[in-house]
C-alpha positions as CSV (number, residue, x, y, z in Angstrom):
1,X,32.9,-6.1,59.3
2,X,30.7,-3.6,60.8
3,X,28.5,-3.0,57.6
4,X,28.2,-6.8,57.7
5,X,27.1,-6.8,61.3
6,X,24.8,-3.9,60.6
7,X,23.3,-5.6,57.3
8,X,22.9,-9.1,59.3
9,X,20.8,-7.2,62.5
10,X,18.2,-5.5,59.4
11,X,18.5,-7.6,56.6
12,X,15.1,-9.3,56.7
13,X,13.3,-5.9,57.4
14,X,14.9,-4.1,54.3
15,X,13.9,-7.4,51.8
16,X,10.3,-7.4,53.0
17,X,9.8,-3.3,53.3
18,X,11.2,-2.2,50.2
19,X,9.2,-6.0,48.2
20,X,5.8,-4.5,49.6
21,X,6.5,-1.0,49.3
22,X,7.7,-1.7,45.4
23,X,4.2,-3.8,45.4
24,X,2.2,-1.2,47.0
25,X,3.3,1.0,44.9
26,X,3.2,-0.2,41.8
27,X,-0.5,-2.3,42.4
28,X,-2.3,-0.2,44.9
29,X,-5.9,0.9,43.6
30,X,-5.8,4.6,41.9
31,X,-9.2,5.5,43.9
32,X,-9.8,6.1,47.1
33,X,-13.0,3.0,48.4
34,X,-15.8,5.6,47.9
35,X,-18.4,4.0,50.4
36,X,-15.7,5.0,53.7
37,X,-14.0,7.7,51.9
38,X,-16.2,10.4,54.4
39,X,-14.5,9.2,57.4
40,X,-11.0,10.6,55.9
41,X,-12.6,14.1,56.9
42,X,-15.1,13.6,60.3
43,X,-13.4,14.7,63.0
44,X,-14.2,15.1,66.6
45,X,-15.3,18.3,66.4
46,X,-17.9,16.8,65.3
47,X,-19.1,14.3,67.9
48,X,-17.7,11.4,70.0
49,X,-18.9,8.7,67.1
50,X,-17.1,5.4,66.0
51,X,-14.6,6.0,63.4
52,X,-13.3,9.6,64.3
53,X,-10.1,9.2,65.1
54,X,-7.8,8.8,62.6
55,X,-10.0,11.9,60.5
56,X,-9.3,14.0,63.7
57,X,-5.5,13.0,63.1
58,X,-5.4,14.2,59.5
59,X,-6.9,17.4,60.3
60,X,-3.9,18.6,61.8
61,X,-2.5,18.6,58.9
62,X,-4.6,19.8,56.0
63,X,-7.0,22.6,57.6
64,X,-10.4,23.5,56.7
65,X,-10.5,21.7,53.2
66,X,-9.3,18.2,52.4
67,X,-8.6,17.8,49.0
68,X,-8.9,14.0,47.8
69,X,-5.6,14.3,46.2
70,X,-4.4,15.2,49.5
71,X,-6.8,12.3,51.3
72,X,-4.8,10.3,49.1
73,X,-1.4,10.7,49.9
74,X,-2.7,10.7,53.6
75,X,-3.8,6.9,53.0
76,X,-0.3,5.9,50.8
77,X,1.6,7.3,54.2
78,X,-0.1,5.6,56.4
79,X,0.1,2.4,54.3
80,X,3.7,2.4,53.8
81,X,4.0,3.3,57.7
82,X,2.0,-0.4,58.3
83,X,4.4,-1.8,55.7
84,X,7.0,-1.1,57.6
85,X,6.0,-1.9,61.0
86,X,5.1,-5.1,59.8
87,X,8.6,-5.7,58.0
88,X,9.8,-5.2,61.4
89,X,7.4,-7.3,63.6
90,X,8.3,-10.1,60.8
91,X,11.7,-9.6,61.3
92,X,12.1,-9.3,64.7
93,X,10.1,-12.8,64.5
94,X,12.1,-14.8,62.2
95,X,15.6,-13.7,64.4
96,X,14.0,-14.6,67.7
97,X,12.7,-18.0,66.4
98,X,15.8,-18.9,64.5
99,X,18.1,-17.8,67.5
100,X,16.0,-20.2,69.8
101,X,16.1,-23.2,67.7
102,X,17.8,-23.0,64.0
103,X,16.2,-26.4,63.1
104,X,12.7,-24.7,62.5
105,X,14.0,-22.2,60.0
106,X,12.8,-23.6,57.4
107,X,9.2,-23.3,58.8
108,X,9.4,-20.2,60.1
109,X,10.7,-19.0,56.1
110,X,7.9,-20.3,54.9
111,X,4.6,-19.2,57.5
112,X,6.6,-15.7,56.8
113,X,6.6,-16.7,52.3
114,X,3.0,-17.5,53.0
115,X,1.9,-14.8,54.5
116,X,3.3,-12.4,52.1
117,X,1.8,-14.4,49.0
118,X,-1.7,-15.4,50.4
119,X,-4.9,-13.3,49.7
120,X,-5.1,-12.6,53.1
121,X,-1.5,-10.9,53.4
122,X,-1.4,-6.4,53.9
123,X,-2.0,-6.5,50.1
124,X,-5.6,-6.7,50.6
125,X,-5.7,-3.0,52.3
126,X,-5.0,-1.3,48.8
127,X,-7.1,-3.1,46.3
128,X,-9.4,-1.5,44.8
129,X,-12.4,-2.8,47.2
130,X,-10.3,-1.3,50.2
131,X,-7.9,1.2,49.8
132,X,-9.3,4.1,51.8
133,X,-11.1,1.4,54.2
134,X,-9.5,2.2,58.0
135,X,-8.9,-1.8,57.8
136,X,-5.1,-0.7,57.5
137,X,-5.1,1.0,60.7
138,X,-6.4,-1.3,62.3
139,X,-4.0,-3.5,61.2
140,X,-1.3,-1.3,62.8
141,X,-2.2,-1.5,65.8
142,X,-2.6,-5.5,65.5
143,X,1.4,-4.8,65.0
144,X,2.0,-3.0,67.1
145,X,0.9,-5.2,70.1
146,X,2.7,-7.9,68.8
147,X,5.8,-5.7,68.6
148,X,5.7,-4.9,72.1
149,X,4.8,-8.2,73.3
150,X,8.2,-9.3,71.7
151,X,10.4,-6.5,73.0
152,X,8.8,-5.3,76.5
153,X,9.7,-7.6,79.4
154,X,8.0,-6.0,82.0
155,X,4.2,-8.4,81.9
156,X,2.1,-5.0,83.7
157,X,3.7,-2.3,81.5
158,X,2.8,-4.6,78.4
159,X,-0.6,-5.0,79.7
160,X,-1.1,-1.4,79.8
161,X,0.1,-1.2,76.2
162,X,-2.5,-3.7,75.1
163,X,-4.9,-1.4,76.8
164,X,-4.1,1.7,75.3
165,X,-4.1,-0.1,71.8
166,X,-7.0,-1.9,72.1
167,X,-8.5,1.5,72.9
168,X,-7.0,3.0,69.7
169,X,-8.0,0.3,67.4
170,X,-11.5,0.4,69.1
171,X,-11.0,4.5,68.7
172,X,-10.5,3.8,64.8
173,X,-13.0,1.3,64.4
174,X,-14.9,0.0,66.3
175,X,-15.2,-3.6,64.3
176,X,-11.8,-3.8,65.6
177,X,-13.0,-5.8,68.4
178,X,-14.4,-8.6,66.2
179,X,-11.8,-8.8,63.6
180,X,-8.2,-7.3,65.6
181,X,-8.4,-7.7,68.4
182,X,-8.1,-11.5,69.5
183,X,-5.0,-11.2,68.0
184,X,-4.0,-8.2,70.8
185,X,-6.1,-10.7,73.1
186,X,-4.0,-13.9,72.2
187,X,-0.4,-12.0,72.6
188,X,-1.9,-11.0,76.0
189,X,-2.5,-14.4,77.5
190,X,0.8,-15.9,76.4
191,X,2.6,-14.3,79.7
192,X,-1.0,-15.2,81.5
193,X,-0.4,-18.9,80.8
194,X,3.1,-18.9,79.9
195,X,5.1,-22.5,80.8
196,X,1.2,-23.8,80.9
197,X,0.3,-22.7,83.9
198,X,-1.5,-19.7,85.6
199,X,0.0,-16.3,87.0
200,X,-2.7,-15.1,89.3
201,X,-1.1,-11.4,89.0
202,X,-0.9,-11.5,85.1
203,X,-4.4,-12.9,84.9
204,X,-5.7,-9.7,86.8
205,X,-4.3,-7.2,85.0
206,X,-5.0,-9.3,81.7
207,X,-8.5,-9.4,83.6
208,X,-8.9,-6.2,84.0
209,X,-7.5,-4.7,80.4
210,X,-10.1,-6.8,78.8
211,X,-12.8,-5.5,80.9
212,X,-11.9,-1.8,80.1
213,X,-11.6,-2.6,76.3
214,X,-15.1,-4.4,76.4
215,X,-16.4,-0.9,78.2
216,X,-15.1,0.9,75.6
217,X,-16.1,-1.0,72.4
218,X,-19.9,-0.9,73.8
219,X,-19.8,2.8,74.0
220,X,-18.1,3.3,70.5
221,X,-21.0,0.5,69.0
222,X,-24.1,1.8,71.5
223,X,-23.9,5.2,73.4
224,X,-21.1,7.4,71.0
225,X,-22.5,9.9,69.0
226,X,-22.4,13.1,66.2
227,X,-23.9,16.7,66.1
228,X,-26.2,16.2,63.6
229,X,-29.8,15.8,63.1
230,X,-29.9,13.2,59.5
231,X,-27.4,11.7,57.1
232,X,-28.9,14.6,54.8
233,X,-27.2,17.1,57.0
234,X,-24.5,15.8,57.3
235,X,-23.5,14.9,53.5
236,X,-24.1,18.8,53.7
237,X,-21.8,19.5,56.2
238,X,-18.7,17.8,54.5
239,X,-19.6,18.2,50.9
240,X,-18.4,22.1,52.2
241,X,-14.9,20.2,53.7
242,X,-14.2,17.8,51.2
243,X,-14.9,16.9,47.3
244,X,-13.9,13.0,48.6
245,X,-17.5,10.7,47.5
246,X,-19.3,10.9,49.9
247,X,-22.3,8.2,50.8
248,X,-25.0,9.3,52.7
249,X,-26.6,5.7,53.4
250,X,-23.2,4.7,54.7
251,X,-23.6,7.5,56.9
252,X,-27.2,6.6,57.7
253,X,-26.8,3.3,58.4
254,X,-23.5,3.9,60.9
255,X,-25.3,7.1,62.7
256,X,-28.5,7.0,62.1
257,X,-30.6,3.7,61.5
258,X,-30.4,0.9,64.4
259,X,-29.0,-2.2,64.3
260,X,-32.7,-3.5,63.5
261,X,-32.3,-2.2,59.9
262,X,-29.4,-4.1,59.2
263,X,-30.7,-7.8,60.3
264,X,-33.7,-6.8,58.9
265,X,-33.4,-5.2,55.7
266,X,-29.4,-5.7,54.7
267,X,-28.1,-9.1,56.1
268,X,-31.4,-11.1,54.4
269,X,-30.7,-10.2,51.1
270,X,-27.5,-10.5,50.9
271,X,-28.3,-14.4,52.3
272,X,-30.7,-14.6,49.5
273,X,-29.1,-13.1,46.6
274,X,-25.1,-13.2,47.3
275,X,-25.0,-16.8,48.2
276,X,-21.7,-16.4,50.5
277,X,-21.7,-19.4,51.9
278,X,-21.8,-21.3,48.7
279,X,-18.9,-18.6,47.5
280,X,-17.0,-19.2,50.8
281,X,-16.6,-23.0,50.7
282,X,-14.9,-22.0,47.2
283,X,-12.3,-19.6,49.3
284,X,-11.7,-22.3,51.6
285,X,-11.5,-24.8,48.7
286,X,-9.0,-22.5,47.0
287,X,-6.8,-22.2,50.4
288,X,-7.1,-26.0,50.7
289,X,-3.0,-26.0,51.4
290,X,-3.0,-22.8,54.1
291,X,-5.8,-25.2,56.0
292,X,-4.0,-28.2,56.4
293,X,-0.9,-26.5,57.0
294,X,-2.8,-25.0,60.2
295,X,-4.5,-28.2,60.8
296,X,-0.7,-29.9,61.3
297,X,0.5,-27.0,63.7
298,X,-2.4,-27.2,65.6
299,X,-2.9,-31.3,65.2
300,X,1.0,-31.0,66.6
301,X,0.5,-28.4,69.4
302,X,-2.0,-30.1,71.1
303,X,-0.4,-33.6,70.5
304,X,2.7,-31.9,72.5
305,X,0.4,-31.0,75.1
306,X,-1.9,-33.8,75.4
307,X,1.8,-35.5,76.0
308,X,3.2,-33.2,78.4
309,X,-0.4,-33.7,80.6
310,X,-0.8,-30.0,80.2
311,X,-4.5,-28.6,81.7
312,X,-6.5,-27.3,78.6
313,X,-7.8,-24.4,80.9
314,X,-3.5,-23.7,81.4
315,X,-3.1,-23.1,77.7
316,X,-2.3,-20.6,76.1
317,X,-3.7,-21.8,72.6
318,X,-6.7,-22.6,74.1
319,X,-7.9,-19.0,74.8
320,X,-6.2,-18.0,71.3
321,X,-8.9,-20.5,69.7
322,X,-11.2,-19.5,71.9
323,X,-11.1,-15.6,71.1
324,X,-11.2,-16.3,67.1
325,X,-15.5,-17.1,67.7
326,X,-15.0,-12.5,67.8
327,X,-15.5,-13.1,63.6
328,X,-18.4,-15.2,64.1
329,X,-21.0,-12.1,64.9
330,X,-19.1,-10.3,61.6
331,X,-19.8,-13.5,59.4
332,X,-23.4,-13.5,60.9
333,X,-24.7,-9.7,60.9
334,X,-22.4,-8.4,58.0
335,X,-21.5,-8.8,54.2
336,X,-17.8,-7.7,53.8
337,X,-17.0,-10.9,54.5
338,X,-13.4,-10.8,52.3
339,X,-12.2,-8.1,55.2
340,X,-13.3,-10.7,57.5
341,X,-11.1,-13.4,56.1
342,X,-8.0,-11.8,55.7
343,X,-7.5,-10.7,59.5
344,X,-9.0,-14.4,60.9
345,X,-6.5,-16.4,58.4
346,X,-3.9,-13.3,59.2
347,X,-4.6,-14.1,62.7
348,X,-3.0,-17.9,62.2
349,X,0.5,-17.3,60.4
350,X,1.1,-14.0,62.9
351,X,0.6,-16.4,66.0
352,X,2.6,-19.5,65.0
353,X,5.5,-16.9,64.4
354,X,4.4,-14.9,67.5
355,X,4.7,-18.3,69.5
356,X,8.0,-19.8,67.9
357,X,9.4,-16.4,68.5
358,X,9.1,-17.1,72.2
359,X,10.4,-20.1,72.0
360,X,7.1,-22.0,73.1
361,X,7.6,-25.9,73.6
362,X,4.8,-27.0,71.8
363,X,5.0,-24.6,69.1
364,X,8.6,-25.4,68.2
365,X,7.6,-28.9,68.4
366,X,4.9,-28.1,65.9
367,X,7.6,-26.4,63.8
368,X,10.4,-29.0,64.2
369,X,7.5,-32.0,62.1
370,X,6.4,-29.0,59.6
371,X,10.2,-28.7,58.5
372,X,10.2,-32.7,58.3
373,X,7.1,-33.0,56.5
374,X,8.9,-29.4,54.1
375,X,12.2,-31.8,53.6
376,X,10.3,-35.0,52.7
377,X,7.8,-33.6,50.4
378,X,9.3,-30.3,48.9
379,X,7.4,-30.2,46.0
380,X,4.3,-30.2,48.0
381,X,5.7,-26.8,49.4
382,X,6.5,-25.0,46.6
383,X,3.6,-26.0,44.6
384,X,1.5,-25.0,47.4
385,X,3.1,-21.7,47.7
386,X,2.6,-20.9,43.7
387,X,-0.9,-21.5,44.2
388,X,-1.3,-19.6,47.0
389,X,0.2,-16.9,45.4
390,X,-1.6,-16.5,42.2
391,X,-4.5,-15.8,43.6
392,X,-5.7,-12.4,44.5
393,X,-6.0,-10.5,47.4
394,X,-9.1,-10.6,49.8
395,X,-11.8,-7.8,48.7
396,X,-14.9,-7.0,50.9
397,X,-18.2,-7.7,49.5
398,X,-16.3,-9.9,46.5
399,X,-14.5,-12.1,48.7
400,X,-11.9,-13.5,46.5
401,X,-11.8,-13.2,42.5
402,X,-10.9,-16.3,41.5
403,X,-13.7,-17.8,44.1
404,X,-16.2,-15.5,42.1
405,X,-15.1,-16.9,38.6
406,X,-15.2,-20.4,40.0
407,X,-18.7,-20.1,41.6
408,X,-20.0,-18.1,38.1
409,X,-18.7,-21.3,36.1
410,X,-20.3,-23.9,38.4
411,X,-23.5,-22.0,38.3
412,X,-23.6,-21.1,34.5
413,X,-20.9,-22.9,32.4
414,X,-18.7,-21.0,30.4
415,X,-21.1,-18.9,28.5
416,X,-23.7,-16.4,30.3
417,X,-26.0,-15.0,28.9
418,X,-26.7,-10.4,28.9
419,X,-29.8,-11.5,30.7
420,X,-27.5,-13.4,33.1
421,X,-25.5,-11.1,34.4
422,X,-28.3,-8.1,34.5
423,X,-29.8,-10.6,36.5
424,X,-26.8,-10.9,38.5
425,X,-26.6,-7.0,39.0
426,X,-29.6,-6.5,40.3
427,X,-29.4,-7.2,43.7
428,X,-26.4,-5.0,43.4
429,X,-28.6,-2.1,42.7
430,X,-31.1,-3.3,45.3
431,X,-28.8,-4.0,48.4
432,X,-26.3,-1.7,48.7
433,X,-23.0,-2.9,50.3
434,X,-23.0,-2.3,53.8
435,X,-19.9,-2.1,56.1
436,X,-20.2,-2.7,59.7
């Protein structure tokens, strides 16, 4: 009875660990991204720059010299450790929303079945256009706020939590503030406005941890910096630490070259010669099903609210909407847009659980019609799903692979010609991929 007990309170943890672990393992890239691979070993030893942090954390293991076998094994452990922090936020979500209201379990099954399918689920960390990347880490701490905004009850000590970690995953990145953290943001301001209406003391300190975070992730992108003269110098510097690829214009551009360089000499071309909005109207073609099945929650939501005569400015979903224009500036400036995809449609499935997990009226509401529409038109669902999950995961510069195919036929018909695709490379050679 005990082992039953026990295997009830983890069950959904163990099944979705040990299917991504066997996953990761078994599909994960062989290399190491080579365009980020130098940030595995800068420390800050070396400066106060973007991007240190989690270099400054492996050093305490390896030494003087990091080997990229050892680089390696650094990034598989820090993978699995997201994996399983996520099997537990995902777990922890699914009990909570089931315990509060069994009829939307069929939902939440399937927003958790999506997730883990779509292009846009953890599986995009290790392919081979990102494994290496500190996207994963970043990711992490995107968990871990959610964890502790479903397990702290105290609203000031969680506020202080999404403080520290927005620090951190501003520490690691400092993109994290355009692609992470509205989702740190959007669990914040569900005590702010929770029961639609406004806590003057949870606004402050909501208030004031977004004020500190925005201090922060202007000195990381404007005033942070590193000991060095040139990019040159530097290449030298860990070519004598490290035999991981280092590339000197990634290190350029991030330490070296202003922001004037990349809207003047990056983001054109990649306009001109990468087409990405004619190849992301394919992505969103190809996850037709994931966007009306967020239309419907969100169609349902505020239908519940519009109902219930709830203020917009009380709502909670209001200022989670509102935070998701962060990716605008990164679909704008930047070229990786498949790293910019992932978390944005990420964002959507984690907050629907996030919300049903709390029991939220409208959001159960939302969930209670989804499981109608699921038993009416099953076949929808499961087709949908297969779909989904056939195609691949989100890359960076190549958004999605099957979005790529789809744009090459439209453009040229089965057949290219050699001519074709040397045409096609060129820009490749010209425009190097740049990663904000």
């Amino acid at each position: 009875m005990e082992d039953k007990k026990f295997w009830n309170a983890v069950s959904y943890e163990v099944v979705i660990a040990a299917g991504l672990i066997v996953w990761f393992l078994t599909g994960r890239a062989l290399d190491l991204q080579g365009w980020s691979s130098a940030w595995n070993a800068m420390d800050y030893s070396m400066g106060t720059g973007s991007r240190l942090l989690i270099g400054s954390i492996y050093r305490l293991f390896y030494g003087e010299y990091l080997d990229y076998t050892v680089a390696y094994k650094y990034v598989a452990v820090g993978t699995m450790l997201t994996i399983l922090v996520l099997a537990i936020v995902l777990g922890r979500m699914i009990r909570l929303a089931v315990a509060k209201n069994d009829q939307i379990r069929h939902a939440v099954f399937g927003a958790v079945a999506l997730y883990l399918v779509a292009p846009f689920s953890i599986a995009y960390v290790w392919n081979d256009q990102n494994l290496g990347r500190l996207d994963v880490y970043m990711l992490l701490v995107a968990l871990l706020a959610l964890f502790v905004g479903l397990t702290i009850k105290n609203t000031y000590v969680k506020c202080v939590c999404y403080t520290v970690l927005g620090v951190v995953g501003l520490a690691i990145h400092q993109g994290f503030a355009f692609l992470y953290y509205p989702i740190v943001f959007s669990v914040m301001v569900y005590d702010v406005f929770e029961e639609n209406r406004v806590h003057a003391g949870r606004f402050a300190a909501a208030f004031v941890s977004g004020l500190i975070n925005v201090a922060v992730a202007v000195y990381f992108q404007f005033f942070s910096s590193i000991h060095f003269d040139s990019a040159k110098e530097l290449v030298t510097f860990l070519e004598g630490r490290t035999n991981l690829t280092i590339s000197e214009y990634a290190l350029d551009i991030e330490y070296f070259l202003k922001m004037d360089y990349q809207l003047k000499e990056i983001t054109p071309q990649f306009y001109k010669y990468d087409a990405p909005i004619r190849h992301a109207l394919l992505v969103l073609l190809l996850l037709l099903p994931v966007l009306v099945w967020c239309f419907q929650i969100y169609r349902d939501v505020f239908g519940w609210q519009k109902k219930s005569n709830v203020k917009w400015y009380a709502s909670p979903y209001f200022y989670m909407l509102l935070s998701q224009l962060c990716f605008v500036p990164m679909f704008v400036i930047h070229t990786d847009w498949g790293r910019h995809f992932a978390p944005l449609f990420a964002m959507q499935i984690f907050m629907f659980l996030f919300y049903a997990a709390k029991g939220e009226p409208a959001m159960v509401y939302a969930c209670e019609n989804m499981c109608g529409r699921m038993k009416k038109h099953p076949w929808i669902f499961v087709v949908s799903i297969l779909w989904i999950a056939k195609l691949d995961s989100f890359g960076a510069r190549d958004f999605l692979k099957q979005a790529t195919y789809l744009f090459d036929f439209l453009q040229r018909g089965f057949l290219s010609t050699e001519s074709d695709w040397k045409r096609r490379a060129e820009p490749e050679i010209a425009v190097l991929p740049f990663t904000f």
